[in-house]
Structures are given as structure tokens and as C-alpha cells.
C-alpha positions in Angstrom: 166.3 -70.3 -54.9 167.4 -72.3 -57.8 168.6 -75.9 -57.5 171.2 -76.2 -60.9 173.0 -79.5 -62.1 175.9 -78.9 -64.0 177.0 -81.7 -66.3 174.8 -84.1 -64.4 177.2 -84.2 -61.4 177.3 -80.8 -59.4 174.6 -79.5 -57.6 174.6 -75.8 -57.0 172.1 -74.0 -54.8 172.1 -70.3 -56.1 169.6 -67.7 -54.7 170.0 -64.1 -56.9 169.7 -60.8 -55.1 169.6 -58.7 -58.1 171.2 -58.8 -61.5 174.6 -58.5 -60.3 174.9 -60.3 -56.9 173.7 -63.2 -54.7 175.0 -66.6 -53.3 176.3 -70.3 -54.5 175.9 -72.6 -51.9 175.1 -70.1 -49.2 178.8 -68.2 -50.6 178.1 -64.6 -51.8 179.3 -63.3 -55.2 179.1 -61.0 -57.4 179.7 -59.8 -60.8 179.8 -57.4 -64.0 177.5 -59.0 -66.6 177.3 -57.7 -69.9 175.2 -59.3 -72.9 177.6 -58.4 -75.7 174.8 -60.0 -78.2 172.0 -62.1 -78.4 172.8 -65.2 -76.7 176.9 -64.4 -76.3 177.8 -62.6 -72.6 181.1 -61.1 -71.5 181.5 -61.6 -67.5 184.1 -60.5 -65.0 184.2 -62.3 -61.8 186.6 -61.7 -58.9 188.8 -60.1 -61.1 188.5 -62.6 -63.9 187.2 -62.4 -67.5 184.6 -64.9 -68.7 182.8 -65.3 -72.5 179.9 -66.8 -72.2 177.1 -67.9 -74.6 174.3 -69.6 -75.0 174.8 -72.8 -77.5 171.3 -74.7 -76.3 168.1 -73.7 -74.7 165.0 -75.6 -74.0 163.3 -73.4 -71.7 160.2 -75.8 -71.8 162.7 -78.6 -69.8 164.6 -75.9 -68.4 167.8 -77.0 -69.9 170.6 -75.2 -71.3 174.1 -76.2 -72.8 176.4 -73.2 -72.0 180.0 -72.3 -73.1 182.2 -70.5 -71.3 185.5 -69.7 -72.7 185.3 -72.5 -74.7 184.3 -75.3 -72.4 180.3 -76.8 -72.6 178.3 -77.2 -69.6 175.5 -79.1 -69.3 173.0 -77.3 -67.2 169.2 -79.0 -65.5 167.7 -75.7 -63.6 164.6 -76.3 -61.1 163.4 -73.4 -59.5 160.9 -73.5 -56.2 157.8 -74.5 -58.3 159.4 -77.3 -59.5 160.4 -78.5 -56.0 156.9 -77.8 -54.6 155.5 -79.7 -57.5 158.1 -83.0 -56.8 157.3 -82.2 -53.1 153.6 -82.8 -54.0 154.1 -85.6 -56.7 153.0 -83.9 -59.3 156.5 -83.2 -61.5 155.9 -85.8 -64.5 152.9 -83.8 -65.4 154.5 -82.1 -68.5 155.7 -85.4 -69.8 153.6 -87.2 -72.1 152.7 -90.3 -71.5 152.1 -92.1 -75.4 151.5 -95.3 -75.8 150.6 -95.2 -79.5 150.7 -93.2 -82.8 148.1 -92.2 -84.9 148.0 -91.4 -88.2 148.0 -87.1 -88.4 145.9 -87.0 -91.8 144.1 -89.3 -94.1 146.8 -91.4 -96.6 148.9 -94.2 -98.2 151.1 -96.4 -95.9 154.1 -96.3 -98.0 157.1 -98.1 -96.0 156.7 -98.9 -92.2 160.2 -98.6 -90.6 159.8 -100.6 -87.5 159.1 -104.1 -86.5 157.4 -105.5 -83.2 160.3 -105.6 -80.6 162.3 -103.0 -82.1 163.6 -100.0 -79.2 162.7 -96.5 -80.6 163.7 -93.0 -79.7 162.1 -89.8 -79.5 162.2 -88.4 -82.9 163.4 -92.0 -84.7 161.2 -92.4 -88.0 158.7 -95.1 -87.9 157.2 -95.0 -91.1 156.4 -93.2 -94.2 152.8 -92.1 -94.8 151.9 -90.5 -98.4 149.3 -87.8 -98.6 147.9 -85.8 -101.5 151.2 -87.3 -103.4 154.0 -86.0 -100.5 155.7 -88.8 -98.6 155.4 -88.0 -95.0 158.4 -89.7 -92.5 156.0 -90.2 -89.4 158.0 -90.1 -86.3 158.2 -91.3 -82.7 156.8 -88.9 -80.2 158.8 -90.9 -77.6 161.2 -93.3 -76.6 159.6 -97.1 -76.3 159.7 -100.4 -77.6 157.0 -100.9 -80.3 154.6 -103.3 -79.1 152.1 -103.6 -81.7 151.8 -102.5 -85.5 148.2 -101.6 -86.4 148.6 -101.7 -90.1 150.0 -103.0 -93.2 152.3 -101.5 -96.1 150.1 -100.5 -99.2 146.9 -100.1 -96.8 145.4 -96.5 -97.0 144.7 -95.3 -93.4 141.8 -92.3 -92.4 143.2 -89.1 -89.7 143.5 -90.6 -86.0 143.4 -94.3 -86.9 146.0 -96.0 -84.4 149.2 -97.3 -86.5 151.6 -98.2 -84.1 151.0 -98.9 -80.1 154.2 -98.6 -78.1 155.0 -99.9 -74.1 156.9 -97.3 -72.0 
């Protein structure tokens, strides 16, 4: 059984018999599927002709943004693993929990982007580090507010020194 979110509003229950059949909220269908190429699917469906394909896939997070003749969906999949997992309290386990950055290699602090205070994202940049005369943008591994700031601008830093501490 998989448990799908579409858009972040419907919730489908779909259990798959085989590739070409099985039930939506306990109603049977079933279809022609036919993966015309990688990532792009022609489907027919009661009598009806679908495109499909695959624009986004994150297959870590299970998430995938689909188009179907020419509309996106937004779709969250959890299959029974997932559910026994959330049953059990253990379903944050894959997310990180960081609470600071350190610095990846030994180098120059050349600009710090950030002040105390400020709300970062996942991937925002949060300074620039140079190494072996490259200027590495240092980013944030997660979304917080930056709590502390470790280190100056102009100060050389050694590999896993702590340069920014974040609260979640």
C-alpha cells in the first residue's frame, strides 16, 4: 500500500497488483502504460489518453513533481516502511539535525555573509572561504536562524573548526 499526497492536499491510498492494475481508495483501475522515453510516459485510462513525465525526482524524500498533459503535480509518496517507522517514532531519522558549520578544509575567511539573527535556508550562502587561491561560497546545510558566528573576516581557519552555530 502506498499513502500519496498530491499537491499537498489529496490523499490517495493506492495498493498495485501488477504493472497494469490495482486500486485508488479501495476503487479498482487499470491501465495501458507505456514509457515512451526516459522520464516521458504515454498512458491510456478508461478510454482516455494521458502524457506523462517526470519533471522532478528526489527519490531520497520520495518526492516527485509530475506533468500530465501539461498540468504539475506535486507528489509526497510513503510506502509501509515509512508508516511502520512514524508508527514507531522513528521517521525524522534521515533528517539531519545541524546545529553548526564547519569549515570543509583549511583557508582564508574572505567575506562572511550572515549576521547573528539573520533566518537562513537550506542551500543560502553564508560565507566565502578561500583555499589554495579558489574562493569557496560555503553554504547552509539547513534552514535556521544563525545563532552564533565563530569567526572573523581576514582570519585563516584549519579543516572542522566550527564557523557558524545555528538554532533549529
Amino acid at each position: 500500500m502506498l499513502k500519496v499526497k498530491v499537491n499537498n492536499k489529496h490523499d490517495y491510498g493506492i495498493e498495485l497488483a501488477n504493472e497494469t492494475s490495482g486500486t485508488i481508495n479501495g476503487t479498482s483501475f487499470s491501465w495501458d502504460l507505456l514509457e515512451v522515453k526516459n522520464g516521458k510516459f504515454h498512458i491510456i485510462k478508461n478510454d482516455k489518453s494521458y502524457t506523462a513525465e517526470v519533471i522532478k525526482a528526489n527519490a531520497e524524500e520520495k518526492t516527485f513533481v509530475i506533468n500530465v498533459n501539461g498540468n504539475n503535480y506535486q507528489l509526497q509518496i510513503k510506502d509501509k516502511y515509512d508508516e511502520l517507522l512514524k508508527n514507531l517514532g522513528f521517521d525524522n531519522l534521515n533528517s539531519k539535525k545541524v546545529n553548526e558549520i564547519k569549515a570543509p578544509m583549511p583557508g582564508l575567511v574572505l567575506n562572511i555573509r550572515v549576521a547573528v539573527g539573520d533566518t537562513v535556508k537550506k542551500g543560502d550562502p553564508v560565507l566565502v572561504l578561500e583555499a589554495m587561491k579558489m574562493e569557496n561560497v560555503i553554504k547552509s546545510p539547513t534552514d535556521g536562524i544563525v545563532s552564533k558566528i565563530n569567526i572573523k573576516q581576514g582570519v585563516a581557519v584549519e579543516k572542522n573548526q566550527v564557523l557558524l552555530n545555528f538554532s533549529l
